[in-house]
N, C-alpha and C positions, 0 to 999 in steps of 0.2 A: 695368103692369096698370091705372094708375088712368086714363090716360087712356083706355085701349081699352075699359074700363067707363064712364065718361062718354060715346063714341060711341054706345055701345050702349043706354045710357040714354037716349041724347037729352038731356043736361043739360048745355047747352053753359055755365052758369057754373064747372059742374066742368073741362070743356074748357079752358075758359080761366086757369083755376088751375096748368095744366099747361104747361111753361117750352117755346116758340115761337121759331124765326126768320121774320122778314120782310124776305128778303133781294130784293126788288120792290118798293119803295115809293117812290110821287112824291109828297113830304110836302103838296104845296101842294093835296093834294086827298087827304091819306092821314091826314088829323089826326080829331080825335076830336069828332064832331057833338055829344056833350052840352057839354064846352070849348067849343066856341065859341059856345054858342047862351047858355051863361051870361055868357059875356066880350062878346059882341055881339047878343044879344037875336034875332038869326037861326035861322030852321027851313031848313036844310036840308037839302031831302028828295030820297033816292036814286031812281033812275029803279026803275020798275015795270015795265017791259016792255022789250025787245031795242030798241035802234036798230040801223041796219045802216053807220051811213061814222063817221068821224072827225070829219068836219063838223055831224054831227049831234052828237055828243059836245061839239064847243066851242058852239053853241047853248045847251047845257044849261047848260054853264061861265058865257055873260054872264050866263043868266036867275039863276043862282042863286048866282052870286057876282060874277062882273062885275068894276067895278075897286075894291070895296071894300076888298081885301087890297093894290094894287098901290102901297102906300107904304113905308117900313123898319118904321113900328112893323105894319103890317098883315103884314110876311115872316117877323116876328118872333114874332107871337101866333099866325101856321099853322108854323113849325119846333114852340110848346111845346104846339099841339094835338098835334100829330105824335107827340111822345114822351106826351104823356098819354094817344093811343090805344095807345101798345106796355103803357103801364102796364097801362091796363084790361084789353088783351086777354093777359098773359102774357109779351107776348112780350120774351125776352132777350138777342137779337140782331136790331139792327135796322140795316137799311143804308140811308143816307138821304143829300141832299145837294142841293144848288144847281146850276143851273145856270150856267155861265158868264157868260150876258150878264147874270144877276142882282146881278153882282158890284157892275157900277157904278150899276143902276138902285137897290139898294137897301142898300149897304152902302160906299158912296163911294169904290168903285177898291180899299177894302182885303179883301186876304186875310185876315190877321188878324183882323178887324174881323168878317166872313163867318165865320170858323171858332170866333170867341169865342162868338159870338151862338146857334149850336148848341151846342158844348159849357157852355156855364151852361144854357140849356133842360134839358140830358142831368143835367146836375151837380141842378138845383134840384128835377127834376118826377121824372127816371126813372133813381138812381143805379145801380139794382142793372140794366139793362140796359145790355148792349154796342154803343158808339157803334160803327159803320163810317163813316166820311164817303168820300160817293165827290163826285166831277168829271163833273157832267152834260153832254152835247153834245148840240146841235137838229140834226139831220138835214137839215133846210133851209138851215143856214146857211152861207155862204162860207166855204171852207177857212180863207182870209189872217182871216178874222175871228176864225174859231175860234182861229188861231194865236197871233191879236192877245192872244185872252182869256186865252187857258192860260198865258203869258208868265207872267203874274200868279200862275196855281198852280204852276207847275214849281217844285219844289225844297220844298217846303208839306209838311212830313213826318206832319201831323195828316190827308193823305186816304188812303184803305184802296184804292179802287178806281175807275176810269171807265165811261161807261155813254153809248152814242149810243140816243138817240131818235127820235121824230117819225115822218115821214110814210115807210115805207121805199122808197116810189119819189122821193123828192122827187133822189135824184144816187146816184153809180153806188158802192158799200162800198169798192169801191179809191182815192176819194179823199182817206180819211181813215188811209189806211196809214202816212203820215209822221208822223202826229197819235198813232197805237198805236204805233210803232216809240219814239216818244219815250216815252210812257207805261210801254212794256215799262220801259226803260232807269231811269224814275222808279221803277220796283218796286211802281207800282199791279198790280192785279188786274182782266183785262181785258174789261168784258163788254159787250154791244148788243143792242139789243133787234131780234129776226131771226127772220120766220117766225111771224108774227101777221095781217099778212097777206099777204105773200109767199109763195117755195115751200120744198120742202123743198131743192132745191138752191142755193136764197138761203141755208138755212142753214148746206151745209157751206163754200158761197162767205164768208161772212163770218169766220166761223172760221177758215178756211186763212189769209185774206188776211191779216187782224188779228188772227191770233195769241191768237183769244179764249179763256180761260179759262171763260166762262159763258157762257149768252143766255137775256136773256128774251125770254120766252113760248119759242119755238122751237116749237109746236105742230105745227107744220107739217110737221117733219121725221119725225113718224109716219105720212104719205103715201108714203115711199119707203124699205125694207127696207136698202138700201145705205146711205142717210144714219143710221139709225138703229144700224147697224154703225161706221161714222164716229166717231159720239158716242160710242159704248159704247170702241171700242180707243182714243180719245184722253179719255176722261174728261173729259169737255166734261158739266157741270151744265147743267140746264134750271132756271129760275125762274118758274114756271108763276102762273098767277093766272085758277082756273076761272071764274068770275063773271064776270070783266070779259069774258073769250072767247066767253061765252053772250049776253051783256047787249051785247055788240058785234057781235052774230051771224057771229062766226066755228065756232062748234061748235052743233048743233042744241038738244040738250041735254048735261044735267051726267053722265047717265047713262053717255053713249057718249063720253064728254070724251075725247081722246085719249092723258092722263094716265097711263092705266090701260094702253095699248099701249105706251106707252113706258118706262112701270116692270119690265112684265112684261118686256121686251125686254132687261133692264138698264140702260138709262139712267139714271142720276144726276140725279133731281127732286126738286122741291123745291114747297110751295104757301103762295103770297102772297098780297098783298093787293090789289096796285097803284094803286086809288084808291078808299078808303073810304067816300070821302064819296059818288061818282057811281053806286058799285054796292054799297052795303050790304055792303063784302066783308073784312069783319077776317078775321083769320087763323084764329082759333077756328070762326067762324062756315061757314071752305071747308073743314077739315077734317070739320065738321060735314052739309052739304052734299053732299059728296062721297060719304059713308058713306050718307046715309038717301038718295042715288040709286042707291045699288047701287054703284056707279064702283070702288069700291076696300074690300077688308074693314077693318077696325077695326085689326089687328094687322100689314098691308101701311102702312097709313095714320102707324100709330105710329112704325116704321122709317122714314118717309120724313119722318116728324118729328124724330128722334132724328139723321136723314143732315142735315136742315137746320141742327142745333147744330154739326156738326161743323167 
């Protein structure tokens, strides 16, 4: 009841009092603007208004951070903004992680080295939340390469799960089926990001192929009644992240977000953050959003909070 009374209030500090997963977060832009503005003297300020491409989104990236992060202690100080935003916003599971080619840009080829450096952030800043460390892949990048990296995490029993990103036309989801058949067999937890802005039948394509266990966004798969039957008889999670969908003008508004067709539908949702810093979007704050557009009641909203701890 407390948090369904917090929506209802509009008192999103109560909201946030209220134990949260963010199981969507890309730390290097998911960390916590008042941390960093005290540790580097920075205002970084979230977009105000929708862009519409991806290209427009890394514009915003040089202007507003640029390559001031891009050395180990700068990877270092955005992992323990990261968990100081889970702090602030509640949240008690948080899933977060590197990407591969980060390994040698900024923690010298070592795994360990890479896995220590989050868990003391986790240990020092945010004990009482639940570390997930996942295994990021870029979308763009050459299979042989990816395979070069992962070399390095196979066998690393501190990651929870995997996660392909980037550009979803950038090469065809079946190329990275040998890259999920390995992961399966690693006992990661298997998800990509599908259906943000692709179709809905990208998103049962990627699931079938690689064996996914989740996807984020997947918004897309409330365009086609069949995919949305797909995800419901195979219990396939969505990790949704209303803000960034709006603010990247893939959904008009927050009102008619798609969220709310796919919950009703039964699908298995979930709402995150995905990058804090470019869309003002902590997790308190989309539950909160969501409720005062109408999108979802108060006690729909709590359930699909209560589904995210699970």
């Amino acid at each position: 009841m407390e948090f369904r009374d917090a929506l209802i209030r509009g008192d999103l500090a109560a909201v946030r009092s209220c134990p949260k997963a963010d199981l969507h977060n890309h730390f290097v832009l998911g960390g916590s603007r008042a941390f960093l503005r005290r540790h580097t003297g920075r205002e970084i300020r979230p977009l105000n208004q929708p862009i519409h491409s991806m290209d427009e989104m890394h514009i915003w990236y040089a202007r507003n951070l640029g390559a001031s992060f891009e050395t180990p202690e700068g990877r270092r100080l955005l992992i323990r903004a990261a968990f100081a935003q889970a702090k602030e916003d509640g949240v008690t599971v948080l899933e977060i992680g590197e990407d591969v080619w980060g390994l040698d840009a900024f923690f010298h080829g070592d795994v360990e080295e890479l896995v220590t450096a989050f868990e003391t952030a986790h240990r020092e800043i945010a004990p009482e939340t639940e570390l997930r460390l996942q295994i990021g892949l870029s979308r763009h990048c050459e299979i042989s390469y990816l395979e070069d990296c992962l070399s390095h995490f196979w066998g690393c029993k501190a990651f929870y799960s995997i996660d392909l990103y980037g550009d979803e036309l950038a090469q065809p989801i079946e190329n990275f089926r040998s890259i999920y058949r390995r992961a399966k067999a690693e006992g990661l937890r298997l998800k990509a990001h599908v259906g943000e802005w692709g179709t809905a039948e990208d998103v049962r394509r990627a699931v079938e192929c690689l064996e996914l266990d989740e996807v984020q966004h997947g918004i897309a798969a409330a365009e086609d009644p069949s995919v949305i039957r797909f995800l419901v008889d195979h219990h396939i999670r969505l990790n949704i992240t209303p803000s960034s969908n709006f603010l990247l003008g893939r959904v008009e508004n927050l009102q008619n977000h798609p969220i709310a067709k796919l919950y009703h539908s039964g699908v298995d949702v979930t709402v995150n953050s995905d990058d804090v810093l470019i869309f003002d979007s902590d997790v308190s704050k989309e539950y909160l959003r969501l409720y005062q557009s109408g999108c979802l009641r108060a006690e729909e909203l709590d359930e699909i909070r209560k589904n995210g701890l699970r």
